[in-house]
N, C-alpha and C positions, 0 to 999 in steps of 0.2 A: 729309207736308210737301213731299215733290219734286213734286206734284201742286198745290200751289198755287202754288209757283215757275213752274210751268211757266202759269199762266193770266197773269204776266209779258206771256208774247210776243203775248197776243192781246188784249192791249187795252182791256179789261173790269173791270170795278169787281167785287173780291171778295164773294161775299155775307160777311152780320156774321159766320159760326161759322168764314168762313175769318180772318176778322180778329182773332176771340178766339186760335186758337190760333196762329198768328205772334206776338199778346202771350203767351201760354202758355209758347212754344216758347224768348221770351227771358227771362224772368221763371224760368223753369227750370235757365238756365246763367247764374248771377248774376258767372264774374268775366267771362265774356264783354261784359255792361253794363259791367263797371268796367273793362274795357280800353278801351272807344271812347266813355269817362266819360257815360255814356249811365243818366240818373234813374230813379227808378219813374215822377216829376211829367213826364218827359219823354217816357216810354217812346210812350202810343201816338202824339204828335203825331211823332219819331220813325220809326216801325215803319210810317205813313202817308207821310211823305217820302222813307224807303228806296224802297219801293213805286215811288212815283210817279216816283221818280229811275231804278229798274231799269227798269220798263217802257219809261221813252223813250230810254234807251239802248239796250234791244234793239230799238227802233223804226226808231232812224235810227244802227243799226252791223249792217249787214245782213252786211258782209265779216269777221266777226269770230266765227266759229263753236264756236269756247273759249266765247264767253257761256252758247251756248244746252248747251253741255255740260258746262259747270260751272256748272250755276245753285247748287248748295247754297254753293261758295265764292264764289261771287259775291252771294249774299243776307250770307253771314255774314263776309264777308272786305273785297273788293274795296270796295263799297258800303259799306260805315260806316267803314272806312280814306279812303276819300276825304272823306264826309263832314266825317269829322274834321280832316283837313288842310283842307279850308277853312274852318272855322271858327277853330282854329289861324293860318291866316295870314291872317285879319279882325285877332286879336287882339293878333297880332304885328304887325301894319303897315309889314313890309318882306318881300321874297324870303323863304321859307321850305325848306329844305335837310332833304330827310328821307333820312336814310343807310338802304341796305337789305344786309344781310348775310343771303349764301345762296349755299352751291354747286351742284356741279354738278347741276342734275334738277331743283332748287327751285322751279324759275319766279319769276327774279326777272326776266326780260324780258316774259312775260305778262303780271305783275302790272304793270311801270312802263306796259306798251302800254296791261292798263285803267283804271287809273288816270288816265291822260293822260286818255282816252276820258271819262270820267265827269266830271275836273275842267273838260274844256273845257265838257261841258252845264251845270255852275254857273259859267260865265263867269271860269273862272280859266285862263292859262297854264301850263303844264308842259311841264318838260322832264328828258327820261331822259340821263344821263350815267353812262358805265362807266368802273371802276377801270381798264380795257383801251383807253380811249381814254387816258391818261398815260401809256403806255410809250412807253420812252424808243426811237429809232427803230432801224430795222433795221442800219444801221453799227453805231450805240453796244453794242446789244446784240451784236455780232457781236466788237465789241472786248470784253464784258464778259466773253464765252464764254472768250477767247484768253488771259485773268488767270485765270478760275475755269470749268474743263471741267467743274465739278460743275454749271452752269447749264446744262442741257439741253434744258428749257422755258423758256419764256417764262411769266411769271407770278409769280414768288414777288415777296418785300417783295427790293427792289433793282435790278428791271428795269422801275421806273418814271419818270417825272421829278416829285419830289414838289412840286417850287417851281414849277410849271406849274399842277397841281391847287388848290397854296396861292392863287397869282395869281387862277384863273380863280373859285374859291368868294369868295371876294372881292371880286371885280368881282359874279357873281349875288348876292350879300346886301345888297351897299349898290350897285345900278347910278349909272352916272352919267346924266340925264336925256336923252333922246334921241340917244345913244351906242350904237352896235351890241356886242353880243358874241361874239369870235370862241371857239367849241367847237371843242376839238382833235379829230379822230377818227381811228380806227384803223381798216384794215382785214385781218382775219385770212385771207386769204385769199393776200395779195401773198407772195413768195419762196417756194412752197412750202410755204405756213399755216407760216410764221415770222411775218408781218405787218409790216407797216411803217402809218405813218402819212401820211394823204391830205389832199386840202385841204379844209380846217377850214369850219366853218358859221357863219354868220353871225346872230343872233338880236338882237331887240327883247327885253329883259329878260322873265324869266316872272316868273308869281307863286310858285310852286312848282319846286323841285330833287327830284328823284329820282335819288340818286348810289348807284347799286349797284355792288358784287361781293366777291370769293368772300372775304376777310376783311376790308373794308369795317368799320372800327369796333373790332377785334381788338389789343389790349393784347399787351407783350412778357409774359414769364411769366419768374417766380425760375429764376435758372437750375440751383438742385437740381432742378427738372422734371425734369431730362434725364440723370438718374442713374441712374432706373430708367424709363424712358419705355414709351407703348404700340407693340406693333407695328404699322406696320414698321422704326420706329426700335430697329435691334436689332444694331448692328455701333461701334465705335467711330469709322469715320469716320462712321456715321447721326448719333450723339450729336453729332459734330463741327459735321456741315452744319447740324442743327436750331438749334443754339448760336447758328452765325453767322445763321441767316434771322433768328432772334429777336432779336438784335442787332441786324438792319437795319432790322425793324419800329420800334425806338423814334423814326425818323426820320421815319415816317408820323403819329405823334401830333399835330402842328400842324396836317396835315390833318383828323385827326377832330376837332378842336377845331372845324370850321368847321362840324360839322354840327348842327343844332338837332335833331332826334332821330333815333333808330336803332332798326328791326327785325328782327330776326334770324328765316328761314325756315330753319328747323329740321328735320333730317329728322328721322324717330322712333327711326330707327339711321341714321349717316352708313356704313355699309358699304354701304348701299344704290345710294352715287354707281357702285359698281363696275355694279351693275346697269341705273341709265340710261343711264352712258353704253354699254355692251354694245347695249341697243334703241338709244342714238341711230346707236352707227355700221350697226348691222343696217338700219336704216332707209334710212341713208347707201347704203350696199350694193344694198338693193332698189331705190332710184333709179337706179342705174347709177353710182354716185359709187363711189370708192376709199373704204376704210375702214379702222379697224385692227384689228388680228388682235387673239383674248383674250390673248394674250400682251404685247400691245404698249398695253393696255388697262388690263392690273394693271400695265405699269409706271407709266403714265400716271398712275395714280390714284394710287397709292401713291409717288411724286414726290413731290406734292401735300402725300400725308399727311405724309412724311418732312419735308416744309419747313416744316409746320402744322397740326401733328394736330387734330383734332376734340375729341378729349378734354380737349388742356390749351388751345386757344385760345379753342373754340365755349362745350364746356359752363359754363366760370365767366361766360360771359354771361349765362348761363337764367335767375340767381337775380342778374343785377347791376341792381335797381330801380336805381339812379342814373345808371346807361347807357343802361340797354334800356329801351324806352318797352310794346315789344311784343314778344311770341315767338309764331311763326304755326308749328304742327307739321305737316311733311307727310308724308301717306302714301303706303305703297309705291306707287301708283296714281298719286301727284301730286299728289292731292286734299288739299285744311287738313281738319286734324282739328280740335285744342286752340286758340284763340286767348285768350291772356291775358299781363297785365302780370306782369313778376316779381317774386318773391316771395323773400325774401331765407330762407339757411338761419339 
């Protein structure tokens, strides 16, 4: 298979036996068809467009070298995800808002970058916006720290400005005619990677929204949850602090009311995040950049968890068909394994 992905990059019209089995290959993973609602009547006219759409994207995205080294997720992923989204917002006939939920290691910056990349070759606009451009700015958060020392990071549900996000989805779904939009944006890098907020972008309406992060779409939970919770909710103020983030989530709901649909990048085990980010900052490191020590890494991560476990916020996604449009699993490598709709218990 990786073998015919790769005649992709040169240009060349498959012979027939590499075209039977590309239909083979999806005729084979039948929900994978019924996640990018993709026919049998439809399959090869389909499975000839993917084709002809991959190849001249690796044509004319010469600086973009994730393509040619993920071609498997990019035949089975990127490419019929966008597909779909255009045709989708054909049918819709306004802005189209597709929420993507994924932490840390997922690749949801990859995927919004080819995504963009792909939608622009079928003559659509997009634009990528992060839950991290709404936070609220480096004062506020500094005041919110000096109420609640329990706020150590930046991130959790309470250090964003949600009526900011509500305004701005808003203005993308129904624009006003020849109206610019201004995108707020963040930069993490200001104060000492506390971040503060920079001057905002200005855009001509897109056709498509790409609104990612780390629980993007994420529901509050019963709060007996947190009676016997997983670790490393295991002290009674952990029980405490998880209580109040999930309280603060219920006031992010208006926002995901704004999104037309939502997929969830799924690791195959979320303990894994401890592990990319470990290579992200070794990476960091090798560059000659500061980095954080493993100690300072498990608190990092498990912050995170303590504010929003995996367990009780991600997994009731996997089977929520009337949320989750899609669930993309990643493996320890990065790579999509499973791509299909959910499937109710």
């Amino acid at each position: 298979m990786i073998e015919i992905l790769q005649s992709l990059a040169t240009g060349s019209e498959p012979p027939p036996e590499h075209w039977q089995q590309l239909l083979r290959h999806e005729l084979n993973n039948p929900a994978h068809m019924a996640a990018f609602g993709i026919t049998h009547e439809q399959l090869e006219t389909t499975i000839r467009q993917r084709y002809k759409l991959g190849r001249s994207l690796l044509k004319h995205n010469p600086d973009l070298p994730i393509l040619w080294e993920q071609l498997p997720t990019l035949w089975e992923f990127w490419l019929p995800l966008a597909m779909q989204l255009s045709q989708l917002r054909q049918i819709l006939n306004r802005p189209l808002v597709q929420g993507i939920l994924g932490g840390q290691g997922t690749g949801k910056t990859t995927t919004t970058t080819v995504i963009s990349r792909i939608l622009n070759l079928l003559n659509y606009q997009a634009i990528s916006i992060s839950i991290d451009d709404l936070y609220k700015t480096y004062a506020d958060r500094q005041r919110l720290r000096e109420q609640d020392p329990r706020l150590i990071w930046r991130g959790p549900p309470g250090t964003h400005d949600i009526d900011i996000g509500i305004q701005l989805l808003d203005q993308l779904r129904n624009p006003t005619p020849g109206q610019k939009i201004t995108i707020p944006r963040f930069d993490k890098s200001l104060w000492n990677g506390e971040g503060d907020r920079i001057e905002p972008q200005q855009i001509e309406a897109p056709d498509i929204i790409l609104f990612e992060g780390w629980f993007v779409g994420c529901k509050p939970v019963e709060d007996q949850a947190f009676n016997h919770p997983p670790p490393p909710i295991s002290t009674d103020s952990d029980r405490q602090f998880a209580r109040e983030i999930n309280h603060q989530l219920k006031e992010y709901l208006p926002l995901w009311e704004r999104l037309d649909r939502l997929i969830v990048l799924n690791p195959v085990d979320y303990r894994l995040s401890k592990q990319w980010r470990a290579q992200a900052e070794q990476e960091m490191k090798a560059s000659g950049k500061s980095g954080m020590t493993d100690t300072e890494i498990n608190q990092f991560v498990e912050y995170f968890w303590k504010s929003l476990h995996p367990e009780l916020f991600i997994n009731p996604l996997l089977t929520d068909s009337d949320r989750v449009h899609l669930v993309v699993d990643i493996q320890p490598d990065h790579s999509v394994g499973r791509v299909y709709k959910p499937v109710p218990r």
